[in-house]
BAPAPA-142756 format. One record per residue (C-alpha): x, y negated, z; residue number from 1; chain. Coordinates in Angstrom, 2 decimals, decimal comma. Layout:
BAPAPA-142756
<pt c1="X" c2="Y" c3="Z" i="NUM" ch="A"/>
...
//
This chain:
BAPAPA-142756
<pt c1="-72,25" c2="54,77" c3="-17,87" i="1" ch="A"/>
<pt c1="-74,91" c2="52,13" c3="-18,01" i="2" ch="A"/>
<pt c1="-78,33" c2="52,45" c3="-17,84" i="3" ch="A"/>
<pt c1="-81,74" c2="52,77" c3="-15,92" i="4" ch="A"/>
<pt c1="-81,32" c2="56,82" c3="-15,50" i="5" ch="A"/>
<pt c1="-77,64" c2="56,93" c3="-14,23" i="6" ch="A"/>
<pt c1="-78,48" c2="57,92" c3="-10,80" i="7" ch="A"/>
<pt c1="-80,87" c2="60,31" c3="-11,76" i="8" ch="A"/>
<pt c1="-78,21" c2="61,72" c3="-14,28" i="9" ch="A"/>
<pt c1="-75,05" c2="61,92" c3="-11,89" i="10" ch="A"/>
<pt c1="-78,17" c2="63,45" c3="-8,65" i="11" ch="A"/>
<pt c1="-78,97" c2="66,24" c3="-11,19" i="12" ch="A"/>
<pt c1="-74,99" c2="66,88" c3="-11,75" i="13" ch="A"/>
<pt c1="-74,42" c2="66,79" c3="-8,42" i="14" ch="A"/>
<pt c1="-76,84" c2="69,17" c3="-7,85" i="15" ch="A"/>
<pt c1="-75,56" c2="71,77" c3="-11,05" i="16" ch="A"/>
<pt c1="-72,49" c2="71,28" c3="-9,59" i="17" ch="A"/>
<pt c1="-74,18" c2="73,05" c3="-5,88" i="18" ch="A"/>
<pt c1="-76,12" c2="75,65" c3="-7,42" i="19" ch="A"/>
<pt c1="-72,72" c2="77,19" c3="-8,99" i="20" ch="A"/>
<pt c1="-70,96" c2="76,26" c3="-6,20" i="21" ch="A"/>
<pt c1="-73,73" c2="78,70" c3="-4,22" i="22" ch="A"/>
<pt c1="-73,82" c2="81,33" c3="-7,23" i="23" ch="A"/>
<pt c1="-70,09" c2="81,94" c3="-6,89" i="24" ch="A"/>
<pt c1="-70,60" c2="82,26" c3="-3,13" i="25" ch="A"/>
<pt c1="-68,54" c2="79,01" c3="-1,84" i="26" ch="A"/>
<pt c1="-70,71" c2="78,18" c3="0,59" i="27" ch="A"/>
<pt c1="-68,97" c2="75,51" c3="2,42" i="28" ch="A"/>
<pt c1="-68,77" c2="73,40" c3="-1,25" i="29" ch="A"/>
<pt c1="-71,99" c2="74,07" c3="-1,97" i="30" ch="A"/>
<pt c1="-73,09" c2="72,77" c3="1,43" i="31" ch="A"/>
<pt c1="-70,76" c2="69,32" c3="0,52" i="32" ch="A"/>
<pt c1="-72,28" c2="69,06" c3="-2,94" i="33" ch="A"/>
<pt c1="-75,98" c2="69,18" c3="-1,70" i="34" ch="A"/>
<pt c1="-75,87" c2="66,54" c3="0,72" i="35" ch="A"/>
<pt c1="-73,94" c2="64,53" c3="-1,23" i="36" ch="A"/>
<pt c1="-76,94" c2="64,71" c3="-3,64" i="37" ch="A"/>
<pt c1="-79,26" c2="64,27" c3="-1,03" i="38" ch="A"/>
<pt c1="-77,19" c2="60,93" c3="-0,52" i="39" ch="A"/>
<pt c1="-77,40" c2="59,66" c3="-3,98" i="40" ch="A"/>
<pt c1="-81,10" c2="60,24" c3="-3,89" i="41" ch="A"/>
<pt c1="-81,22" c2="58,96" c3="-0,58" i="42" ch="A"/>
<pt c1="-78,86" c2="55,81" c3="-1,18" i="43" ch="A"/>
<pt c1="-80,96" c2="55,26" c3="-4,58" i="44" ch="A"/>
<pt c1="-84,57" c2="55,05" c3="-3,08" i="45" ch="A"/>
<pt c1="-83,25" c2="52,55" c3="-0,37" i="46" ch="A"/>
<pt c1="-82,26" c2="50,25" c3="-3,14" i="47" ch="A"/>
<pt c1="-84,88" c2="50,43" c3="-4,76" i="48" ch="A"/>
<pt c1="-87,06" c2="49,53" c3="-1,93" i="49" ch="A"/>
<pt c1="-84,78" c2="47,13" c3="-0,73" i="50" ch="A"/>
<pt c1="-84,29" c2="48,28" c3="2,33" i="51" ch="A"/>
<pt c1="-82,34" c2="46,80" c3="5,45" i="52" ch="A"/>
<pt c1="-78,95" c2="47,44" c3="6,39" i="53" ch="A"/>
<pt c1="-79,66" c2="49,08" c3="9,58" i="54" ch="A"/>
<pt c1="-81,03" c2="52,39" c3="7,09" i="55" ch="A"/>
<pt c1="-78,01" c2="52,28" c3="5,36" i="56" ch="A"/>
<pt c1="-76,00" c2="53,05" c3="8,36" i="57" ch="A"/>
<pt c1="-78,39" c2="55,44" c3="8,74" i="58" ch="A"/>
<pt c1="-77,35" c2="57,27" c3="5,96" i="59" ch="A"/>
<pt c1="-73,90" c2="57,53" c3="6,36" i="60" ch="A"/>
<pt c1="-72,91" c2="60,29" c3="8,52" i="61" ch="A"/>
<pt c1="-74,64" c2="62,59" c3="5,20" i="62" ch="A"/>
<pt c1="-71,63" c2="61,61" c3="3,40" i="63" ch="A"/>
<pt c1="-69,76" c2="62,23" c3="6,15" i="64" ch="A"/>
<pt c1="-70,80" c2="65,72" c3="6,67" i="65" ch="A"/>
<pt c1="-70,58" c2="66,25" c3="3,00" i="66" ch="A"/>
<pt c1="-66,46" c2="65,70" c3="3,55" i="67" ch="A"/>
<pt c1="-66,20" c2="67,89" c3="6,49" i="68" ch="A"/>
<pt c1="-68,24" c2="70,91" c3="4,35" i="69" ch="A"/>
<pt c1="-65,31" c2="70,23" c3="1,55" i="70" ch="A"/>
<pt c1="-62,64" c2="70,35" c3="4,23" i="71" ch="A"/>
<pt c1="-64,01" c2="73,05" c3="6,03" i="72" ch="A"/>
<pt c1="-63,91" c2="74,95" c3="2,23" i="73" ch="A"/>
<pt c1="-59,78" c2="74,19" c3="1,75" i="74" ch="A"/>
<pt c1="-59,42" c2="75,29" c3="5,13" i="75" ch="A"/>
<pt c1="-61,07" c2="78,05" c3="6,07" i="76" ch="A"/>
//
């Protein structure tokens, strides 16, 4: 996958991939899946602007949360 619209392809995946995660009523998942699109949007525009590293850390604990929504989903 190369290209100048990648990101923008895999964000709007991610976020198909939430919306039928909330129509089948997995809430948890759907949860994971939307900030992990909210990451790739997030992690995207900081590139772009070249940001500093100190906003990437900023960023993380989104992913982070993301993985605790998927565990919370197996586990509960």
């Amino acid at each position: 996958m190369t290209g100048k619209n990648t990101n923008y392809l895999l964000t709007v995946m991610v976020f198909i991939v939430a919306l039928y995660a909330f129509y089948t009523k997995y809430y948890f998942n759907a949860s994971g899946w939307f900030l992990l699109g909210l990451t790739l949007i997030l992690i995207s525009y900081l590139s772009k602007i070249n940001a500093d590293k100190k906003y990437y850390i900023m960023a993380l604990p989104l992913p982070i949360l993301s993985l605790i929504c998927f565990a919370l989903e197996f586990f509960y």
